[in-house]
Structures are given as structure tokens and as C-alpha cells.
C-alpha positions in Angstrom: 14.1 -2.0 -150.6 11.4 -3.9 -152.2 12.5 -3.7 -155.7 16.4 -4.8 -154.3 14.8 -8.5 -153.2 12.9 -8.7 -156.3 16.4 -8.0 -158.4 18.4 -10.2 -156.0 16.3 -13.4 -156.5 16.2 -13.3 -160.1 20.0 -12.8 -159.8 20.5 -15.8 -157.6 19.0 -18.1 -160.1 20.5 -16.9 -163.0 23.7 -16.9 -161.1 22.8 -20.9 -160.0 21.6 -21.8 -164.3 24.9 -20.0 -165.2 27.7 -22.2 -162.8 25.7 -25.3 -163.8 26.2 -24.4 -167.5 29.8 -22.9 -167.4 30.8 -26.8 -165.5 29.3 -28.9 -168.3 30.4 -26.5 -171.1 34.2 -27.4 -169.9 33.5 -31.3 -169.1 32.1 -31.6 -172.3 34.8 -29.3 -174.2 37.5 -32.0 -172.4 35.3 -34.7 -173.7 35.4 -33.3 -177.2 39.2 -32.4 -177.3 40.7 -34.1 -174.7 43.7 -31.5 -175.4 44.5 -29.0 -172.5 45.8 -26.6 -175.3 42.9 -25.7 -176.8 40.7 -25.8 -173.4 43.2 -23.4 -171.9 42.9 -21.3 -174.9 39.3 -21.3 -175.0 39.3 -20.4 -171.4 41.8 -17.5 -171.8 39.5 -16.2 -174.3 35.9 -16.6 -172.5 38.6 -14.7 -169.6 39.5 -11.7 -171.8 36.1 -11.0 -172.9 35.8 -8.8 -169.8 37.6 -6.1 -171.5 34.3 -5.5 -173.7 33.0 -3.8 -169.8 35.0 -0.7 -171.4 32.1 -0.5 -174.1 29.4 -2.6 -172.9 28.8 0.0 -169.8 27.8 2.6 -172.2 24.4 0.7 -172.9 24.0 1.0 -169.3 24.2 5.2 -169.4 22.6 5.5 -172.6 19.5 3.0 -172.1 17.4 2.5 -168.9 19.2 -0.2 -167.3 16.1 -2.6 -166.4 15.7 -2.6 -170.4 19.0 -3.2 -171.0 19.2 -6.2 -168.7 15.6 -7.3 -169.7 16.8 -7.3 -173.1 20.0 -9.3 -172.0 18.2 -12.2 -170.8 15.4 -12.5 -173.3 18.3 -13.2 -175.4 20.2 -15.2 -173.2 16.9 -17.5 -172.6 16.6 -17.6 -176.7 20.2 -18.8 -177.0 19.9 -21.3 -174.7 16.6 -22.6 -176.1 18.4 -22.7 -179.8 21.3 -24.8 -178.0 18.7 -26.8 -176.6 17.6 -27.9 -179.5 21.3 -28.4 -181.0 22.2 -30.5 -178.4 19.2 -32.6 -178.3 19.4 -33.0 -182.0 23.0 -34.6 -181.7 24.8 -31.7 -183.5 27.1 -31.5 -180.3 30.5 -30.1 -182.1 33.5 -28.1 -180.8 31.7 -25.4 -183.0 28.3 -25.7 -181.0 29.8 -25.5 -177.7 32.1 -23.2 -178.0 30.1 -21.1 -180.2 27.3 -20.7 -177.9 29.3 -20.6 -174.3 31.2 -17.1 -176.4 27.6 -15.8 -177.5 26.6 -16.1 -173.7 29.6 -14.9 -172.5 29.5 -11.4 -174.6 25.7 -11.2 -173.5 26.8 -11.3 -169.8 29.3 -8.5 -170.3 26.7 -6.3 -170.9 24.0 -7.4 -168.0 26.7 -7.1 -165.4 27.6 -2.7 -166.0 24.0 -1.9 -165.8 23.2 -4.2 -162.8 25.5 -2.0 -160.7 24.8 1.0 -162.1 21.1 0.4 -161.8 21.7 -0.4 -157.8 22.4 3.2 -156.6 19.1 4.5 -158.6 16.5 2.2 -156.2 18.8 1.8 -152.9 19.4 4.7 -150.7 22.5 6.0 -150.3 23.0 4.9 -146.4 21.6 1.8 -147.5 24.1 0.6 -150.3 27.0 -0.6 -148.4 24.4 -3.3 -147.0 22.9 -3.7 -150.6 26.2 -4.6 -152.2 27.1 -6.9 -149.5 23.8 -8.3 -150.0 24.3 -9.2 -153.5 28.0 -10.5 -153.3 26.6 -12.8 -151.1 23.9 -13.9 -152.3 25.9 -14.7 -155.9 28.1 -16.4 -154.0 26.3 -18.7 -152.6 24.3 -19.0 -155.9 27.5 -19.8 -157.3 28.7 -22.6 -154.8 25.6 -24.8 -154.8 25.5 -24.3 -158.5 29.2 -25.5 -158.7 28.4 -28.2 -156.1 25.3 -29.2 -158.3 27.1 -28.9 -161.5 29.4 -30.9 -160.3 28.0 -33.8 -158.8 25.3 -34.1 -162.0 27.9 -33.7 -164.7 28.4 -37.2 -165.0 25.2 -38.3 -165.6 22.7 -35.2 -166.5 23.0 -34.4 -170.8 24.8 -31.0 -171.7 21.0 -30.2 -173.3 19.4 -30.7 -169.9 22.0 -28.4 -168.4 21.6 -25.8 -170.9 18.0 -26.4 -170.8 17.9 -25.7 -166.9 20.1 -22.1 -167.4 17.5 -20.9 -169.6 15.0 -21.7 -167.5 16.8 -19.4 -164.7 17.3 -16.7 -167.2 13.0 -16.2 -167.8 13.1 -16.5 -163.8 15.5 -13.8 -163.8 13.5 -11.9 -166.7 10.5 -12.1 -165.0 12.2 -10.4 -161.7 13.5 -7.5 -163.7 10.0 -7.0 -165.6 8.8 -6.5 -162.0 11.3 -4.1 -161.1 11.3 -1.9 -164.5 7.7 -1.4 -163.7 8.1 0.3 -160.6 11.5 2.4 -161.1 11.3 2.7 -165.5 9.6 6.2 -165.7 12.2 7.4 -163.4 15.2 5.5 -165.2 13.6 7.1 -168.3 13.9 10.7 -166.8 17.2 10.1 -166.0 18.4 8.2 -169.3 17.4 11.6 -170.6 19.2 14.0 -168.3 22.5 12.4 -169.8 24.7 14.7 -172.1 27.7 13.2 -172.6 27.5 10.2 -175.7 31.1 9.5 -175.9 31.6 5.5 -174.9 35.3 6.3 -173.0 33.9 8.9 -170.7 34.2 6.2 -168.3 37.8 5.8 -168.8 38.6 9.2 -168.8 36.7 9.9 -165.8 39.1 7.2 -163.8 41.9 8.6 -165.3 41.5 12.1 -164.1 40.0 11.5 -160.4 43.1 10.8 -158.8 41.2 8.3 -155.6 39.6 5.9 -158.4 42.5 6.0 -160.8 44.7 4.9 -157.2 42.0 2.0 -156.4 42.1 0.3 -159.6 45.4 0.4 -159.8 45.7 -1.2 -156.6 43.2 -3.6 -157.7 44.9 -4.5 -160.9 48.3 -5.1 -158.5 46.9 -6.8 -155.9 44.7 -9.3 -158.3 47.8 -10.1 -160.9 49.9 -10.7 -157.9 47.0 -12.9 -156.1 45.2 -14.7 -158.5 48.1 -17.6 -159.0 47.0 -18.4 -155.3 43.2 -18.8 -156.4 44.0 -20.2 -160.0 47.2 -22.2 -159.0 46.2 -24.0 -156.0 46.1 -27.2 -157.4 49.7 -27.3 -157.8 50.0 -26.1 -154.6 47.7 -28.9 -153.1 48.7 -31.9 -155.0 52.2 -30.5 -155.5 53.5 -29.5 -152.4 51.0 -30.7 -149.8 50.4 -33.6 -151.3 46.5 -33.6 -150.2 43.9 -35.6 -152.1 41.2 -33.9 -154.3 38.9 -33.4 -151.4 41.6 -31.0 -149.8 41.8 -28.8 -153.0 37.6 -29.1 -153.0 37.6 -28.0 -149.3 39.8 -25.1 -150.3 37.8 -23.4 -152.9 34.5 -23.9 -151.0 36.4 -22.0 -148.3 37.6 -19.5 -150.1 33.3 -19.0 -151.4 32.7 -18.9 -147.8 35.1 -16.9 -146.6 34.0 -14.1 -149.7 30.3 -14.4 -147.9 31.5 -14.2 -144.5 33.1 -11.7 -145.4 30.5 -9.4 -147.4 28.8 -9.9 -143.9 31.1 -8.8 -141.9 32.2 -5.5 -143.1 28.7 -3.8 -142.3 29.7 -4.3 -138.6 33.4 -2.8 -139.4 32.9 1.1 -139.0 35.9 3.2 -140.3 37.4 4.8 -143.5 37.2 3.0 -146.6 40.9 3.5 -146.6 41.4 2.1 -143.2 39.3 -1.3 -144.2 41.2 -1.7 -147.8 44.7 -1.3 -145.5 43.3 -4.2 -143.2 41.6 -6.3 -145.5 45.1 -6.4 -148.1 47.1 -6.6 -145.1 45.4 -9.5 -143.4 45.4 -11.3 -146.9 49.1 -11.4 -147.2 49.6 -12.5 -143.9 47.7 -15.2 -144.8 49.0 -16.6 -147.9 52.6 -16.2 -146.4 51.9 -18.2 -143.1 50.2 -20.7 -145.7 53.9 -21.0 -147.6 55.7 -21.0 -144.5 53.8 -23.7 -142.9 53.3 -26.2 -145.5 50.2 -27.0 -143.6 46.8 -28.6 -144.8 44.9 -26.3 -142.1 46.7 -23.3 -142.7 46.3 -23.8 -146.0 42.3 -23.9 -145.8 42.2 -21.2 -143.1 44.1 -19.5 -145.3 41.8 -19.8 -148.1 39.3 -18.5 -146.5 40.6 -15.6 -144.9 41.7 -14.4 -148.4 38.4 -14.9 -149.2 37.2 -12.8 -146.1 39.4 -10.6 -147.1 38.1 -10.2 -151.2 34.7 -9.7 -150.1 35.1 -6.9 -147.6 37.7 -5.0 -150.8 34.8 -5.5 -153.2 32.1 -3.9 -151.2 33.7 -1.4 -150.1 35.1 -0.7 -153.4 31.7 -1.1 -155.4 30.1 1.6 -152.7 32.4 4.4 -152.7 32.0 3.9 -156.7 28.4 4.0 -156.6 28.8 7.1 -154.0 31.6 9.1 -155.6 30.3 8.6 -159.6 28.2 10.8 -161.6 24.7 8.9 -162.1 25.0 9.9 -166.0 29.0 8.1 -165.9 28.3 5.3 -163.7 27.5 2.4 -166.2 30.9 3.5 -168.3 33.3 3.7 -165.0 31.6 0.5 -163.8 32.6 -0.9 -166.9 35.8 0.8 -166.8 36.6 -0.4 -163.3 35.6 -4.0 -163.9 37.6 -4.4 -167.2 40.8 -3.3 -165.6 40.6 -5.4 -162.4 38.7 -8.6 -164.0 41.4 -8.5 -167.0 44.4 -8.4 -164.3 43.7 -11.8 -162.5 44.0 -14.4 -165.5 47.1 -12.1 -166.5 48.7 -13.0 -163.3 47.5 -16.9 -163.4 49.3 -17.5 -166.2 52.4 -15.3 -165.8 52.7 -17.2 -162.1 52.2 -20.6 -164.0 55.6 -20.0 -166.3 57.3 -18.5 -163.4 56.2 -21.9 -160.9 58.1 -23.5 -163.5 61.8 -21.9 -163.0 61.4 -21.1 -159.1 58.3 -23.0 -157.3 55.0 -22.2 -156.7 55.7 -21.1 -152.7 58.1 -18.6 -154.0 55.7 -17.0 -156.7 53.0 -16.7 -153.5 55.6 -15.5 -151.6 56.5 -12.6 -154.7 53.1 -12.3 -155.2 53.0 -11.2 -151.4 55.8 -8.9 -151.5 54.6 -7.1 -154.2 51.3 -6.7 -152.6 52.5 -5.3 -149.5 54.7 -2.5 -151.0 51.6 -1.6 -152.6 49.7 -1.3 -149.2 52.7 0.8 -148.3 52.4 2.9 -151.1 48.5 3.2 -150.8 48.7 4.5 -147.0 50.7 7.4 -148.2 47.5 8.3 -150.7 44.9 10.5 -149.2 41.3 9.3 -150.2 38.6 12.1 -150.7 35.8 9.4 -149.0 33.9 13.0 -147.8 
């Protein structure tokens, strides 16, 4: 469990560099532009990249995973010494910004695979449930303070001084993983080598013919299209309908982050099916956003928020586990991959489908669609038998 630590705090202040970057690369891209055309463009784009999970987890089963992500952020620590430099040298351009945000992006696409493919090989199996929760938590909370911080310096601190601090994290992060690849690479090397298959969709294929993970992600493509106008719409839904100030909206996302960590804590002291928890966890989350609608409540609203965040973390866990448990060591970098490209892909889909549908009929009845749809999805799903043996 050693090693786990070691990986987790590198992780946590990579994840911290990375929220403080990804909040000045946008403040200074409005600064630039000041066109919400071309940020939300930009954005879609960064958003989409996920899809490269498909081939990016490949790396993972074809290279020992510590080198792979050792190699990730000695180049992610390069890049953001190069944009360092830019930056300070006043060639800050649309071209700079962007150009080095969609480098940094592509490089994360390929840490993230191996990272949870690397988890099962130096975590016990009765020990990964804990380990996953563990490490969605952790992020999390990386994530909020380094949103928080981002936030509250972006006004004042340089985008080079930003960028400057994110590299910084990633040779903290670096340094972590050199400690960790010396104590698990032989045996990553052993089993880099046991691999037969070389063919980059194996992942894909391998979700398509196991009928339990070619159900989940399904489920998880539905339920986050259908959901994510909730999470990426809220501001119409605070300053549109509630009419709450800023702070409200603020509150509500810093709910929802501690509701995922609450959450991701929670669900080791849950002990039933994985089926049984998914059931619960959807359930309880439409409940939610449909006592939110019918209330028109500030409080409801920022319980609500964070019981759909309570209920995210405890779906992800327990999703990432029986992954980890149920996928051949060899495969589990490409169905990683696989799995994360499908669901990630799904949730910008649905923001911006429910942002031209507010449009003709509200936002309360797109949540209250988006609801609908989920539940007759949990009523499918508790007709699907789930090999969790």
C-alpha cells in the first residue's frame, strides 16, 4: 500500500498545478477574445479530445505504465517550462495559449489509461474498492482548492507564474512515480511481456462482446448525456430561475465536489451488489434533481447538488473496481480507455444538446427529461443480470 501513497501525492499536486492552469488558460483566452464563440469552441475541442482514450490506452498495455506516465510528465514539465518562457517573453497570443493548453491536453489523455490500469498491478484485489475511492477523493479535493486558488489569484498572479507553478507539480508528480517504478518496474516489465494481443481496439471489442461492461457504459453514456446539462447548465438555472447571486451558483459546485468526496467515502461502508449500489445511487440522483425543479428552492437546490455528487462518486468507484476486477491485465489500459472515451465524450454531448433545447422549452423541463430518461434506464438496467462473481 506503500507504493499507492507515493502515486497518490504526486497525483494530488499535479491534479492542484493542473485546475490552476486550466482557470487562467480560460481568463486569459476571454481576455484575448472576448468572443464566447470561439471560447466555447475551443472548449468543445479541449472536451472531445477524450475520444483519443480509445488509442491512448494502448500505450498503457504495450509499455510499463510507470514509464509511460513518467514519460507523460517529463513532457508535460518541458512544455510548461517552454510556455514559461513564452509568456514571460510577452509572446502571449491566441496561438500560444491555445497551442500549448491542446499539447497538454493530448499529453493527459495518455497519463490518465495507464494510471488505472497501473492501480490493480500494486493494490490487492480486496483492497481496490478502498484504493479507487481513495484517489477520487483525493483528486477531488486537489481539484477544489486548486479551483478555489485559481480563482481567487487569477486577477492578479501572471498566466507565466501559473504555468510556471503547474510544472513545478508535474516534476513533484515525476518524482513520485520514479519512486514507484523502482519498486513495481521489473514486475510491470514481466508483465508488459506476457501480452499477445497488439491490436489498439482490443479494448473496444472486448466491451462490445462482454455483455455486463458493454450494459454499464451504455448506462453511463445515458445517464451522463441526460445529466450533465444539470452540472454544465446550472448557471442558467441559478441566475435564471432562482434568481441567486454568484455566491449561490459558487456554493453549488463546491457542493457538488463535496458531495463526489463524501461520497467516494461512503460507499466502502455500503456492502451489497454492485448492481444493487448503481440502482441506489442513479435512483437517489434523480430524485434529487426533480425535487430541485419542483421546489424552486435555493436549499434544495444545493442539497441537491450534492447529493448528485454523492451520488457520481459512489457510480464511479464502483464502476472503476469491477473494471479493474472483471478485465484481463494484458486489456485493461485499452478497455480503460475504451470505457473513459465513451462516458467522458457523452457529457459535453448532452450540455450542449440541453443548451438548444433550454431554448424552446426551459431549463426545468430539460432536467426534468433528463430525469425521465434516466429512470427508464434504471428500469431497464434492473432487468440485466450482472456476472459480479
Amino acid at each position: 500500500m506503500k507504493n499507492i501513497y507515493v502515486l497518490l501525492a504526486g497525483e494530488s499536486t499535479s491534479q492542484f498545478g493542473n485546475n490552476l492552469f486550466d482557470i487562467a488558460i480560460m481568463w486569459y483566452l476571454y481576455r484575448l477574445t472576448d468572443n464566447s464563440t470561439t471560447i466555447g469552441l475551443i472548449s468543445g475541442t479541449f472536451n472531445a479530445l477524450v475520444v483519443l482514450n480509445v488509442l491512448t490506452g494502448y500505450l498503457a498495455d504495450r509499455f510499463p505504465k510507470t514509464k509511460v506516465m513518467m514519460t507523460i510528465d517529463g513532457l508535460q514539465a518541458v512544455l510548461m517550462g517552454v510556455a514559461t518562457y513564452l509568456y514571460y517573453g510577452f509572446a502571449l497570443n491566441i496561438w500560444t495559449l491555445v497551442g500549448v493548453a491542446f499539447i497538454a491536453k493530448i499529453l493527459g489523455t495518455v497519463f490518465d489509461p495507464a494510471e488505472n490500469a497501473l492501480i490493480p498491478q500494486i493494490v490487492p484485489a480486496d483492497q481496490l474498492q478502498r484504493v479507487n475511492s481513495m484517489n477520487q477523493g483525493v483528486k477531488v479535493c486537489a481539484q477544489l482548492v486548486g479551483m478555489l486558488a485559481g480563482g481567487s489569484l487569477v486577477a492578479f498572479v501572471s498566466l507565466a507564474d501559473f504555468v510556471l507553478i503547474n510544472g513545478l507539480t508535474f516534476l513533484v508528480s515525476l518524482g513520485c512515480i520514479v519512486i514507484v517504478h523502482k519498486r513495481v518496474g521489473h514486475a510491470e516489465q514481466v508483465s508488459v511481456e506476457q501480452v499477445q494481443t497488439r491490436d489498439w481496439y482490443a479494448g473496444l471489442a472486448y466491451v462490445y462482446h462482454n455483455p455486463m461492461l458493454r450494459t454499464l457504459i451504455l448506462l453511463a453514456v445515458i445517464v451522463n448525456m441526460v445529466i450533465g446539462p444539470v452540472l454544465g447548465l446550472n448557471i442558467i438555472w441559478t441566475r435564471g430561475t432562482l434568481h441567486a447571486s454568484a455566491v449561490v451558483y459558487s456554493l453549488a459546485q463546491a457542493l457538488f465536489i463535496i458531495g463526489v468526496v463524501a461520497g467516494s467515502i461512503l460507499i466502502n461502508f455500503v456492502k451489497t451488489t454492485f448492481k444493487t449500489k448503481l440502482l441506489l445511487a442513479l435512483t437517489t440522483m434523480t430524485v434529487a434533481v426533480t425535487f430541485m425543479v419542483l421546489t424552486h428552492s435555493i436549499g434544495t437546490t444545493l442539497i441537491a447538488m450534492m447529493v448528485i455528487g454523492m451520488a457520481g462518486g459512489f457510480v464511479n468507484v464502483s464502476l472503476f473496481t469491477l473494471i479493474q476486477l472483471k478485465t484481463p491485465g494484458e486489456l485493461l489500459g485499452r478497455v480503460n480507455g475504451a470505457m473513459m472515451s465513451c462516458t467522458n465524450i457523452s457529457m459535453p454531448i448532452g450540455i450542449a444538446l440541453g443548451g438548444v433545447i433550454t431554448r424552446y422549452v426551459g431549463i426545468a423541463t430539460v432536467f426534468i427529461i433528463g430525469s425521465a430518461i434516466t429512470l427508464m434506464a434504471l428500469l431497464a438496467m434492473s432487468r440485466v443480470t450482472l456476472n459480479e462473481a
